[in-house]
C-alpha positions, 0 to 999 in steps of 0.5 A: 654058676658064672662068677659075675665078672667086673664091668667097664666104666660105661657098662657096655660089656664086661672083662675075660678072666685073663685080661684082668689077669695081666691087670692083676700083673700090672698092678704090681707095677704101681702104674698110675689110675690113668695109665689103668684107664687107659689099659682098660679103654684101649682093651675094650676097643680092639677087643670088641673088634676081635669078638665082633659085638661086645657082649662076646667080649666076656668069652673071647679067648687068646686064640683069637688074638692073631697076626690076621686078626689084630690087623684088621681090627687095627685096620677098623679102629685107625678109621676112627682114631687120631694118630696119637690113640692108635700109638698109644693103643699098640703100645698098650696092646704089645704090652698085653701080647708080652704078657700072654706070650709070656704065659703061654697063653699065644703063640706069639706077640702078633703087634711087630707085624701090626702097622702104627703111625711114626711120631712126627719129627717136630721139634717142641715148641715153647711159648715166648714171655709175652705170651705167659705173661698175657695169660697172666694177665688175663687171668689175673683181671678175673679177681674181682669176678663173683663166679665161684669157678673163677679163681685167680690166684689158683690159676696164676699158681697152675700156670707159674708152676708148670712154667717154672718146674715143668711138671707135667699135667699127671705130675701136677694133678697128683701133687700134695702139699708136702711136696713142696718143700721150703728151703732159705733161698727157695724151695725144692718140689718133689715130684713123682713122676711118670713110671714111678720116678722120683725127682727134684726141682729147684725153685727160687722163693718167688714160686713159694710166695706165688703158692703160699698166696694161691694156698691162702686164698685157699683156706679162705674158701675151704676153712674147715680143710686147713689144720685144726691148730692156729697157723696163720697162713702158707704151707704150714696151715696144710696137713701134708698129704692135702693136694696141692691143686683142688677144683672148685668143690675142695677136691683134688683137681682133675685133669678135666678141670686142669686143662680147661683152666688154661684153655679158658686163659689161652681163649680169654686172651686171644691167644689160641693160635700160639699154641699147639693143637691140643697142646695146654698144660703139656705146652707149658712143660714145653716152655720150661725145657726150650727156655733152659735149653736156650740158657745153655743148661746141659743135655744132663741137666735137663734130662734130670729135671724133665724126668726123661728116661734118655738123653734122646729125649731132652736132647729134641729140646736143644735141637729147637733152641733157637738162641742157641742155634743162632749163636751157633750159625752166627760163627760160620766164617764165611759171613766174613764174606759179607764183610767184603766190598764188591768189585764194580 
């Protein structure tokens, strides 16, 4: 008798043993429920291509997997993708390829041969300080709503966060209390990041006071989730591996949930043509790095703080400074020109 095999999320089919094989090797990478959900997505999509239905899914073998093939299916799945999930998708399937090639199981890693979209060579765009500051605003005047969903002083606290350390939308979700650590003259957050990378932010005690007051109001809505000693209040009223950010039932905040709150402040205030399209939390990372990038913080420095893995990276950032560049063109010496009277 066939062992049952695991089914997808959505039930529609189930995983060939070598698939959850490369999943198994993956595993030990410690790779975040995200980046796995997004392996099994991605595998589902092309795979059910290759196999013509998604019952056959279960039986498709690696020999299906050829240069003939992937680009037809790549073909299929583009017609219905944004330009964004076809590159993530490749990204996802060449790292599957490596794995089997690896193993013996093809005979190659067909994906160089498959097209993809090139990233577009815009330059990251931040939101100015009238613009959070709106946000702020608008957020701020639902204080006095009775809708249990509506909750000011998280939501100050999201956005004040991600403005002010860059995290990203994950890093935020996955944040615990212990990671934010007081220090005399602030605090430090730590994160941990993307790839497993660990870093270090500085913050000034304005944002300490801004959590501490968001992790109060907390505790006046959840107060059997505190300490079961007396402690009056901020951090210290928090078991340490309690989440830093939770949804309306008490839980750690979803992405969902996330997103949709700073969307709903974007909407409140009339602002939606400021921002990027499907850019919400991630604009507020964009934020943090163009505001340092204009206050002349080196290359270094903002690779480390951003936990880019090259200076490339961060360096798109200073590229789109736009005070420093101004500075910068304001030196050319031949608007000395201009400085001369004209003939008549």
């Amino acid at each position: 008798m066939t062992p049952a095999r695991p089914r997808l999320d959505n039930g529609e089919s189930y995983y060939p043993e070598w698939f959850l094989a490369f999943l198994r090797d993956r595993a030990i990478r410690k790779p975040s429920p995200h980046t796995v959900k997004a392996y099994k997505q991605d595998f589902i999509s092309i795979a059910t291509l290759l196999a013509g239905n998604p019952e056959r899914v279960a039986h498709l073998t690696p020999d299906a997997i050829t240069k003939d093939a992937m680009r037809t299916a790549f073909a299929a799945y583009a017609n219905t993708h944004e330009a964004a999930s076809i590159r993530r998708c490749w990204s996802n399937w060449n790292t599957l390829c490596d794995f089997l090639f690896r193993g013996e199981l093809i005979a190659l890693n067909p994906m160089s041969l498959i097209g993809r979209p090139k990233v577009a060579k815009t330059l990251p765009k931040g939101l100015d300080a009238d613009t959070i500051s709106e946000l702020l605003r608008v957020i701020d005047d639902e204080r006095g709503s009775r809708r249990r969903s509506d909750w000011a002083d998280r939501d100050r606290a999201i956005v004040l966060t991600a403005v002010l350390t860059g995290l990203r939308a994950d890093e935020l979700m996955r944040a615990d209390i212990r990671d934010i650590r007081p220090t005399d003259d602030g605090g430090v957050v730590h994160v941990r990041g993307k790839g497993n990378k660990d870093r270090r932010i500085p913050v000034e005690q304005p944002l300490i006071r801004e959590l501490e007051a968001y992790l109060d109001s907390r505790a006046a809505r959840f107060p059997r989730s505190t300490k079961r000693r007396p402690i009056t209040s901020g951090l210290a009223a928090w078991p340490p591996t309690a989440p830093l950010f939770v949804g309306n039932d008490g839980q750690r905040i979803t992405r969902g949930t996330l997103q949709y709150r700073v969307l709903r402040a974007f909407k409140k205030a009339g602002l939606e043509g400021q921002r990027a399209r499907g850019v919400l939390v991630h604009g507020l990372r964009h934020t943090f790095a163009t505001e340092l990038a204009n206050g002349d913080v080196s290359v270094y420095a903002l690779m480390k703080l951003l936990g880019h893995e090259s200076m490339v990276t961060s360096q798109r950032y200073v590229d789109g400074a736009g005070t420093q560049n101004r500075a910068a063109a304001a030196k050319n010496p031949l608007y000395d020109l201009l400085g001369q009277s004209q003939e008549p």
